[in-house]
N, CA, C and O of each residue as an XYZ file, in Angstrom:
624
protein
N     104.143    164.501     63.935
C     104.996    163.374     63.720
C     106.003    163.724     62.637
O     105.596    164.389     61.684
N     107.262    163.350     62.682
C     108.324    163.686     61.947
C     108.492    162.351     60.948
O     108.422    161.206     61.394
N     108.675    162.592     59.833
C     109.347    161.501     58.906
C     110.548    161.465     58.230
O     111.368    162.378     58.132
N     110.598    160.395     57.788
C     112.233    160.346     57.130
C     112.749    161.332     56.266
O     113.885    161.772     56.083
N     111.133    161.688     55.554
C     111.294    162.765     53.955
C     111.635    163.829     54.527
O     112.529    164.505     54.017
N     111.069    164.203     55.612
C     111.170    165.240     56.332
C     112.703    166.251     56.649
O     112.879    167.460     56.802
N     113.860    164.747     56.646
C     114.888    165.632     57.033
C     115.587    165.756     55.724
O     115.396    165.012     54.762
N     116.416    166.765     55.771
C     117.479    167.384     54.495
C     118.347    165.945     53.962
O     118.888    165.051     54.612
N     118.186    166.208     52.249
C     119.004    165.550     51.702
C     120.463    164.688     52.017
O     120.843    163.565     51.684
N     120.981    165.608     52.697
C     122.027    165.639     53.361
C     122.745    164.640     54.542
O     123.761    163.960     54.683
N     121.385    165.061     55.374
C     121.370    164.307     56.879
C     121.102    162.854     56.291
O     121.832    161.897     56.549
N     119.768    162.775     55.318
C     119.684    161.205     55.362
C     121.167    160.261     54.628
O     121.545    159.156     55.019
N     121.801    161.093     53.487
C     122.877    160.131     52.958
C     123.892    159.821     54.281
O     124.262    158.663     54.475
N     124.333    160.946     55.203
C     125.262    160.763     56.460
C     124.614    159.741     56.967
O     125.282    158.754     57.274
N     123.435    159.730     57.138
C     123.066    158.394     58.273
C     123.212    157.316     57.103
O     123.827    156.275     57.333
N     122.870    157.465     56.341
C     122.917    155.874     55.394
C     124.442    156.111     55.398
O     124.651    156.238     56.605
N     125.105    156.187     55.056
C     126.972    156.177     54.919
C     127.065    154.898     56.286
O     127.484    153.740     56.270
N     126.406    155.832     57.497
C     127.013    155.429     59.025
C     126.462    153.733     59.314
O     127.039    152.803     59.878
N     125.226    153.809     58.719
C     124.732    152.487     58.870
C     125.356    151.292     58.113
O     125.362    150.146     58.563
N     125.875    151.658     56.932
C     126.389    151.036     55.674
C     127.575    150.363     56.289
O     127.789    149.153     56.226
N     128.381    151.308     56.929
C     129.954    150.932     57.646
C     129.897    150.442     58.662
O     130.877    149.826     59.082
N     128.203    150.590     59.750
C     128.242    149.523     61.088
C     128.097    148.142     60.431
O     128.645    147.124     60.854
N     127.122    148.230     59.108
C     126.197    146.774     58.905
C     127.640    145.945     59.400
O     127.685    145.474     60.537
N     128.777    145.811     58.484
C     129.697    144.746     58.674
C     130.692    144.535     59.968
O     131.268    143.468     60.181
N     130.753    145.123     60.388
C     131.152    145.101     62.134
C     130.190    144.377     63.044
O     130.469    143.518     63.881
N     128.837    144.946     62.688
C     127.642    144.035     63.555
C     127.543    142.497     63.008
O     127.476    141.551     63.793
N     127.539    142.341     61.639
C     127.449    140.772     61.051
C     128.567    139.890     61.750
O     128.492    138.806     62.329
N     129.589    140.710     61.498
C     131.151    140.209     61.722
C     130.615    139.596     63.504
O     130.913    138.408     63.627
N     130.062    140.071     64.532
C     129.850    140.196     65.660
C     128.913    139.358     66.105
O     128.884    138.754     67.178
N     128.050    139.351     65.113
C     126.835    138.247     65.313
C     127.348    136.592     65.099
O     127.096    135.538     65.683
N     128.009    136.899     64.198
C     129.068    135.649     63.416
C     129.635    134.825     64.346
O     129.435    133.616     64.463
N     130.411    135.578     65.060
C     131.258    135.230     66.273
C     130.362    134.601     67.465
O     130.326    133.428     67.838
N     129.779    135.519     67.868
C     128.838    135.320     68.880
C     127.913    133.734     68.599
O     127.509    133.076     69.558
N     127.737    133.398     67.473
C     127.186    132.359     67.106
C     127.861    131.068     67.005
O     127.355    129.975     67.260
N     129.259    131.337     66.541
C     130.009    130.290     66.719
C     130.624    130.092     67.840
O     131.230    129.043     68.057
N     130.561    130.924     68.571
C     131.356    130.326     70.335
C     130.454    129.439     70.858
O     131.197    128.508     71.170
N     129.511    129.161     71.116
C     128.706    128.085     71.664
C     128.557    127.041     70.936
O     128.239    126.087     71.646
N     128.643    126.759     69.792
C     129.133    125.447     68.859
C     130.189    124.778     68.841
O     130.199    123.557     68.684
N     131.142    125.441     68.989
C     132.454    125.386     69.276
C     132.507    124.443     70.717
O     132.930    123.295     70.579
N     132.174    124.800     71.824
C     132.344    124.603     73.005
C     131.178    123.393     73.010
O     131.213    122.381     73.710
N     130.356    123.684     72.250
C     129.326    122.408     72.369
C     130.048    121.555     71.443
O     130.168    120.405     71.865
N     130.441    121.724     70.576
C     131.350    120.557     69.508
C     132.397    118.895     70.439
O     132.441    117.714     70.097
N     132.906    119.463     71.365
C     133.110    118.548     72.631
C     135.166    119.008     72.138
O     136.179    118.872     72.824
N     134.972    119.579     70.615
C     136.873    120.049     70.523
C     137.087    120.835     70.754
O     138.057    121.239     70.111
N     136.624    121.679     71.617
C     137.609    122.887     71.891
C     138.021    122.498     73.146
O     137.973    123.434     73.943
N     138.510    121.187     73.736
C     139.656    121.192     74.483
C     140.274    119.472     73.358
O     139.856    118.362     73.026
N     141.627    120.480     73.186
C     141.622    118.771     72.232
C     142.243    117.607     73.504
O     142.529    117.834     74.680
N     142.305    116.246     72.668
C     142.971    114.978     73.480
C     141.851    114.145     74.765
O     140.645    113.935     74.901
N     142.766    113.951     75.304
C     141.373    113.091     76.732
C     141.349    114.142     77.368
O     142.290    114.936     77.409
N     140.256    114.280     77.950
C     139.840    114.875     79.482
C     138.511    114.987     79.706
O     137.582    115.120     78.909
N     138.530    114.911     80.976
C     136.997    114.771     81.724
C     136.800    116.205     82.849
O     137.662    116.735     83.550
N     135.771    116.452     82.740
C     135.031    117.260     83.944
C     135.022    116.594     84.868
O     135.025    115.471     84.363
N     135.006    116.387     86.552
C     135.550    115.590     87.276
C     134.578    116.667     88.242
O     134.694    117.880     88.068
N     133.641    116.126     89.242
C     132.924    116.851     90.512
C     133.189    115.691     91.433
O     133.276    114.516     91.077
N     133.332    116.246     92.898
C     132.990    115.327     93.777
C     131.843    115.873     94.736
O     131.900    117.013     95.199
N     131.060    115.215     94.941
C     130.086    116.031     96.260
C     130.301    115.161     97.665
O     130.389    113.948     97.853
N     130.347    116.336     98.596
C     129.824    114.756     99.721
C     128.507    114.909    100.385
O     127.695    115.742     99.984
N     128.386    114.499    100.911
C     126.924    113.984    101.755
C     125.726    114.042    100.551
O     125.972    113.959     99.348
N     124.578    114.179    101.056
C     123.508    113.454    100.372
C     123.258    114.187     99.267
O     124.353    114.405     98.749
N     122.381    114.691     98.620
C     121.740    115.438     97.662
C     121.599    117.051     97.808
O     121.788    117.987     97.031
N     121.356    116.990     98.596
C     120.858    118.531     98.875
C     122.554    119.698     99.561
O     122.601    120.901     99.820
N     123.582    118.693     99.626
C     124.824    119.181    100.237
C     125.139    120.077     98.948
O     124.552    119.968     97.871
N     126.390    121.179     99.305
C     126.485    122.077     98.951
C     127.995    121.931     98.336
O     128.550    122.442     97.363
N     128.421    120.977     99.369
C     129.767    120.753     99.451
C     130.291    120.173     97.685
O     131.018    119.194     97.858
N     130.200    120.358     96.730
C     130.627    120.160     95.594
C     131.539    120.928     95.230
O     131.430    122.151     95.142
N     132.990    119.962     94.868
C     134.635    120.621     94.084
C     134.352    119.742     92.847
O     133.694    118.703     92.813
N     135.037    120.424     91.757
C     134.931    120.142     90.920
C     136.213    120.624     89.865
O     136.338    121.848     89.878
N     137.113    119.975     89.028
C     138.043    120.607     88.155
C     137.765    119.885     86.813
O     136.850    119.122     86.503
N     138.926    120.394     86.039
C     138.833    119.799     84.433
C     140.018    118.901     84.381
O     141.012    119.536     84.732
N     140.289    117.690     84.085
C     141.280    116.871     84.257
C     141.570    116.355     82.877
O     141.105    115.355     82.330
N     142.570    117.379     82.347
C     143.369    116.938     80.926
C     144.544    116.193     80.677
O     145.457    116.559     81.417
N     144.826    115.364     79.974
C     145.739    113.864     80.350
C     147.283    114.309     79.463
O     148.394    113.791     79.573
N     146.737    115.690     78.399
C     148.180    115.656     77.324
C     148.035    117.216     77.434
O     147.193    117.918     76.873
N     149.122    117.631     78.345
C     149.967    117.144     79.180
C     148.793    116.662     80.496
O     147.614    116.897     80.231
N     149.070    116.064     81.756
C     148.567    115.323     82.943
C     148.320    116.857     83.318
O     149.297    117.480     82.903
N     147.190    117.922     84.083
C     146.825    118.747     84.265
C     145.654    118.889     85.199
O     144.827    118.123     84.703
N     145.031    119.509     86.423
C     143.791    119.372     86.563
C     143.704    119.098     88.433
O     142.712    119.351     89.116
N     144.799    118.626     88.862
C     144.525    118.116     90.262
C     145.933    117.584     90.773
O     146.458    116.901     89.893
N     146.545    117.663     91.682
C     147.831    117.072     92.226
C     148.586    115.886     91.849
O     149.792    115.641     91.844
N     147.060    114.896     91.386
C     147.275    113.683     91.158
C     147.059    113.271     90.012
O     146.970    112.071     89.750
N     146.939    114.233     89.132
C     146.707    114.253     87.738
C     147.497    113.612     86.574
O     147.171    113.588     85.387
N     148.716    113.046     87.216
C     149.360    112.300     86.307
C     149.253    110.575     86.116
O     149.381    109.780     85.186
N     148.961    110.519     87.482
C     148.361    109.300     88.114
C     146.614    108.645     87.937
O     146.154    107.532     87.686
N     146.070    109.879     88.195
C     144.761    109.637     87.229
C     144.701    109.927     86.030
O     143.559    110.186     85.653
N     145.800    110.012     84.967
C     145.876    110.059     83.363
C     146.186    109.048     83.031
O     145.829    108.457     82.012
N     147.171    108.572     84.158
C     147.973    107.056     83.888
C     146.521    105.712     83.760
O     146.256    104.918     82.858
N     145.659    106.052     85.505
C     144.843    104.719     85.196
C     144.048    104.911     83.943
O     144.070    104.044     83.069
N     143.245    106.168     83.797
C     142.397    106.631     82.999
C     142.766    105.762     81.254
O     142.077    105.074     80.501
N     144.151    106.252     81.214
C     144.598    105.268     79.589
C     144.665    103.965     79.587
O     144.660    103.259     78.579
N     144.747    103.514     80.976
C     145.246    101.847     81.090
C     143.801    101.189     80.939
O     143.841    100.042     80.492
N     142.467    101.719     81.240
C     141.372    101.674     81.327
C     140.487    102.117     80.089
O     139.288    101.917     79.900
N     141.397    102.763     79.316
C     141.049    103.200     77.958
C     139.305    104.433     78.377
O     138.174    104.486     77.895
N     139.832    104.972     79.172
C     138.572    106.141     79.699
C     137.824    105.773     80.003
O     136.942    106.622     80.133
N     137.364    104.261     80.417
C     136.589    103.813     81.198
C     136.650    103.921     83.168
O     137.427    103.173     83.762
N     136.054    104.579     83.693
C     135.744    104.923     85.045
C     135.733    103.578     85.873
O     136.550    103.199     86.713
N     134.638    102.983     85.432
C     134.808    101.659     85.897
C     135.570    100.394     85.861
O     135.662     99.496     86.698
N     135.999    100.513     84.905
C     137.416     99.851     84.754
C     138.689    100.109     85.258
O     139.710     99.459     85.035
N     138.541    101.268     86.070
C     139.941    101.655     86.685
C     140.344    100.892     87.644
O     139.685    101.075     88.668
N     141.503     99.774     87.776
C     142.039     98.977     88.563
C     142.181    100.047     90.020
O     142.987    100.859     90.472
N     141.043     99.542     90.333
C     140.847     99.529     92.251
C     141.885     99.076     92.828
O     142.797     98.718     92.083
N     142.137     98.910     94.763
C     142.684     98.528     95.521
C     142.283     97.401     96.122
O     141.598     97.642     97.116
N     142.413     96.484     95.946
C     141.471     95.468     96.267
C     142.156     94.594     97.660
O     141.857     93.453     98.014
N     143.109     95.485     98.265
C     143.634     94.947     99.365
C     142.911     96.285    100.730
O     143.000     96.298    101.957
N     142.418     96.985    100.006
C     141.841     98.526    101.384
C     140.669     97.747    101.665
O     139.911     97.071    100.969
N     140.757     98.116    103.230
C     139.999     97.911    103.870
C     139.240     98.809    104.500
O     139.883     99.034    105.526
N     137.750     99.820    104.546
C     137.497    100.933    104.647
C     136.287    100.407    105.942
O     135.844     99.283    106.183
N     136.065    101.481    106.471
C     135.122    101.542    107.540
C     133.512    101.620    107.515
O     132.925    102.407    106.772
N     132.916    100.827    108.301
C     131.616    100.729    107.533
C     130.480    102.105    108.039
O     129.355    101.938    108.509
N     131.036    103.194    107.829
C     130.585    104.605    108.084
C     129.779    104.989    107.128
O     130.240    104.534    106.082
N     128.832    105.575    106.926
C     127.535    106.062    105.750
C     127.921    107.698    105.543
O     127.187    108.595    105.958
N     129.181    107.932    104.839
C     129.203    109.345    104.792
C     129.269    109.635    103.019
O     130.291    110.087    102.501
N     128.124    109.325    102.280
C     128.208    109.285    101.040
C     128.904    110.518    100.150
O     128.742    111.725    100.330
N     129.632    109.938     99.254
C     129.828    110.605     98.305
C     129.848    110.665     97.001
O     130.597    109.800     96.546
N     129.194    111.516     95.949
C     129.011    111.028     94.790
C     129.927    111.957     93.911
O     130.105    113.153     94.144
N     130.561    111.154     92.726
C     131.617    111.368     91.917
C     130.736    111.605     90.394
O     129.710    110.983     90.122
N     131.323    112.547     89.573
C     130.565    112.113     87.783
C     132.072    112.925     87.492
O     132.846    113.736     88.000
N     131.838    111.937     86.098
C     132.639    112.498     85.116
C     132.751    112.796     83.874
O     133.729    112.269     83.345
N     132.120    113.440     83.210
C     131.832    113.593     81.894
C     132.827    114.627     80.850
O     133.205    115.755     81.165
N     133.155    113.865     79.441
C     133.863    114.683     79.190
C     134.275    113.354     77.635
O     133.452    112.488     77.338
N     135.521    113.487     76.945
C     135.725    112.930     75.748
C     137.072    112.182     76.180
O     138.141    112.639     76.585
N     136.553    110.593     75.902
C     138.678    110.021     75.591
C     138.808    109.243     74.313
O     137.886    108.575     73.847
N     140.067    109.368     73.736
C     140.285    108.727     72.731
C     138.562    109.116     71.532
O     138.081    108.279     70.769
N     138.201    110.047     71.667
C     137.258    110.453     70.851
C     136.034    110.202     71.051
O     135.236    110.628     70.216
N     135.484    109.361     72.332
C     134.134    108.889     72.647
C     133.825    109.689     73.924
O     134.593    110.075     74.804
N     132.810    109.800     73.821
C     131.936    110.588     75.005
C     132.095    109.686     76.529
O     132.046    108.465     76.677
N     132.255    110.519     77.338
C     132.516    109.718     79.180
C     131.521    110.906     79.349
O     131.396    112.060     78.940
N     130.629    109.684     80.480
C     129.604    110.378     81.361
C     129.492    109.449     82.597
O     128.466    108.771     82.554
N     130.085    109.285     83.429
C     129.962    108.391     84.509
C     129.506    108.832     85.815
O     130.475    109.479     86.213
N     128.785    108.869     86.555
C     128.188    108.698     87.731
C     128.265    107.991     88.885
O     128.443    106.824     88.536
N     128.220    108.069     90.324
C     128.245    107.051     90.953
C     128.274    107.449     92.115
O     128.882    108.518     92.169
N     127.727    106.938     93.580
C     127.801    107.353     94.404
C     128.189    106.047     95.605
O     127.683    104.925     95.633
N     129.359    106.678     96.649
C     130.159    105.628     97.195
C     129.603    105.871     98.459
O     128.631    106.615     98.584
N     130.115    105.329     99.369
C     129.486    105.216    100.646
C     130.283    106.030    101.633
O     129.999    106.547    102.714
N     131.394    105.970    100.887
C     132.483    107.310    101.966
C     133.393    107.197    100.999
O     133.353    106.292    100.166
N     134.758    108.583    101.046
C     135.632    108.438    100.948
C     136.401    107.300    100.471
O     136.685    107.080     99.294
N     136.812    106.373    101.799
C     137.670    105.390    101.441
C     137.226    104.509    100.275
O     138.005    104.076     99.425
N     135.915    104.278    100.302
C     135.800    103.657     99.656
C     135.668    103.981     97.914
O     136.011    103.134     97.089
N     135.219    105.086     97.597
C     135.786    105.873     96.867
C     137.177    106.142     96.043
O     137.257    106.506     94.869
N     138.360    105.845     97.037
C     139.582    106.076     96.437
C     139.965    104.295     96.244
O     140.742    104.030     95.327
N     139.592    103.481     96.832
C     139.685    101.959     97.077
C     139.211    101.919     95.404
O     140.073    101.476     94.645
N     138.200    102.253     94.928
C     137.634    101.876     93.366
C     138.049    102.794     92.375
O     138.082    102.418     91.203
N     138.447    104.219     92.754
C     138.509    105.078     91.536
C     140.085    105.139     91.698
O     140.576    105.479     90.622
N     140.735    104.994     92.359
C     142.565    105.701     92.764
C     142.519    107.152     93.060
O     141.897    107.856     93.856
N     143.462    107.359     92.069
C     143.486    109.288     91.733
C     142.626    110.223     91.290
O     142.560    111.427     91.540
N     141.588    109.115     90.196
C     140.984    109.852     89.130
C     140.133    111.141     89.817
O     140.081    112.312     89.443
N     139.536    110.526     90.879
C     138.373    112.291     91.736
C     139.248    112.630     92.818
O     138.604    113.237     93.674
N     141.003    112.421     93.274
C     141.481    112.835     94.095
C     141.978    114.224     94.249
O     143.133    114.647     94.311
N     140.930    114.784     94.293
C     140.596    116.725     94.044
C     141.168    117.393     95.293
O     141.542    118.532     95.017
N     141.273    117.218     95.988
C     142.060    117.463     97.480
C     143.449    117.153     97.304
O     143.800    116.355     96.435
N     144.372    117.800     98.163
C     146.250    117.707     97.697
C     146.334    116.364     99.083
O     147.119    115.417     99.118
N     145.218    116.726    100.132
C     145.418    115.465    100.819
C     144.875    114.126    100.716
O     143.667    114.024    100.501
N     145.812    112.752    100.874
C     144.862    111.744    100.720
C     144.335    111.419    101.392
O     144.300    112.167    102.369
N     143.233    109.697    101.545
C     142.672    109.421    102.149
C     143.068    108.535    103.223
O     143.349    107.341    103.122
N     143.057    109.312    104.343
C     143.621    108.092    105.343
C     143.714    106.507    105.595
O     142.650    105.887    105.592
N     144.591    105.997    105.753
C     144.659    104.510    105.799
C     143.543    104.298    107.283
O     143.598    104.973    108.312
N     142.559    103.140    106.979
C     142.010    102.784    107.821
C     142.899    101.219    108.780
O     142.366    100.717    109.769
């Protein structure tokens, strides 16, 4: 078995020199590495309103899930993104409060789809959930806000 004493005067100060000059590159590295996930968990590293925005369709087990990031300053995130920034403030980031269509008339078809949105407005936490019965009915209560597709929803 070989030991430390073992090697020349020499060799051990070179390796202590080499270790001496990584230590602060590795701290520096660990440092970093530690603060990127705080950061991103902090809810500011995107500043102003915006929400995470998924839509799924059909039941639970569907696959079919789109999903973008919908930032209001500047309107960003989806085609209709200026339009769902618009209700989103008039509603003060409330989901459910977003002035619906209350003149659509949608079809009584069972093709569910469920919407969430989680994310920060005006400085408070949004986490909303919900699952609609189709489409139409969907854009009838939310407008723009999950209109993740460049096409809309057909008039029934």
């Amino acid at each position: 078995m070989t030991y430390f004493s073992d090697f020349p005067q020499r060799s051990r100060s070179r390796s202590a020199r080499a270790v001496r000059r990584a230590l602060p590159a590795a701290a520096a590295l660990l440092l970093a590495m530690g603060a990127a996930p705080a950061l991103a968990a902090s809810g500011d590293a995107v500043p102003g309103n915006w929400l995470q925005l998924t839509v799924t369709r059909g039941d639970a087990r569907s696959s079919d899930t789109r999903g973008t990031l919908l930032m209001c300053d500047p309107p960003q995130g989806h085609s209709r993104a200026a339009e769902a920034c618009d209700m989103l403030a008039r509603a003060d980031g409330d989901v459910d409060a977003v002035p619906g269509d209350g003149d659509r008339v949608c079809p009584l078809v069972y093709a569910p789809v469920t919407v969430r949105a989680q994310g920060r407005w005006n400085g408070r936490a949004v986490d909303y959930r919900h699952t609609f019965s189709n489409d139409c009915e969907r854009e009838a209560l939310t407008g723009a806000v999950f209109a993740l597709d460049d096409e809309q929803v057909p008039e029934v």
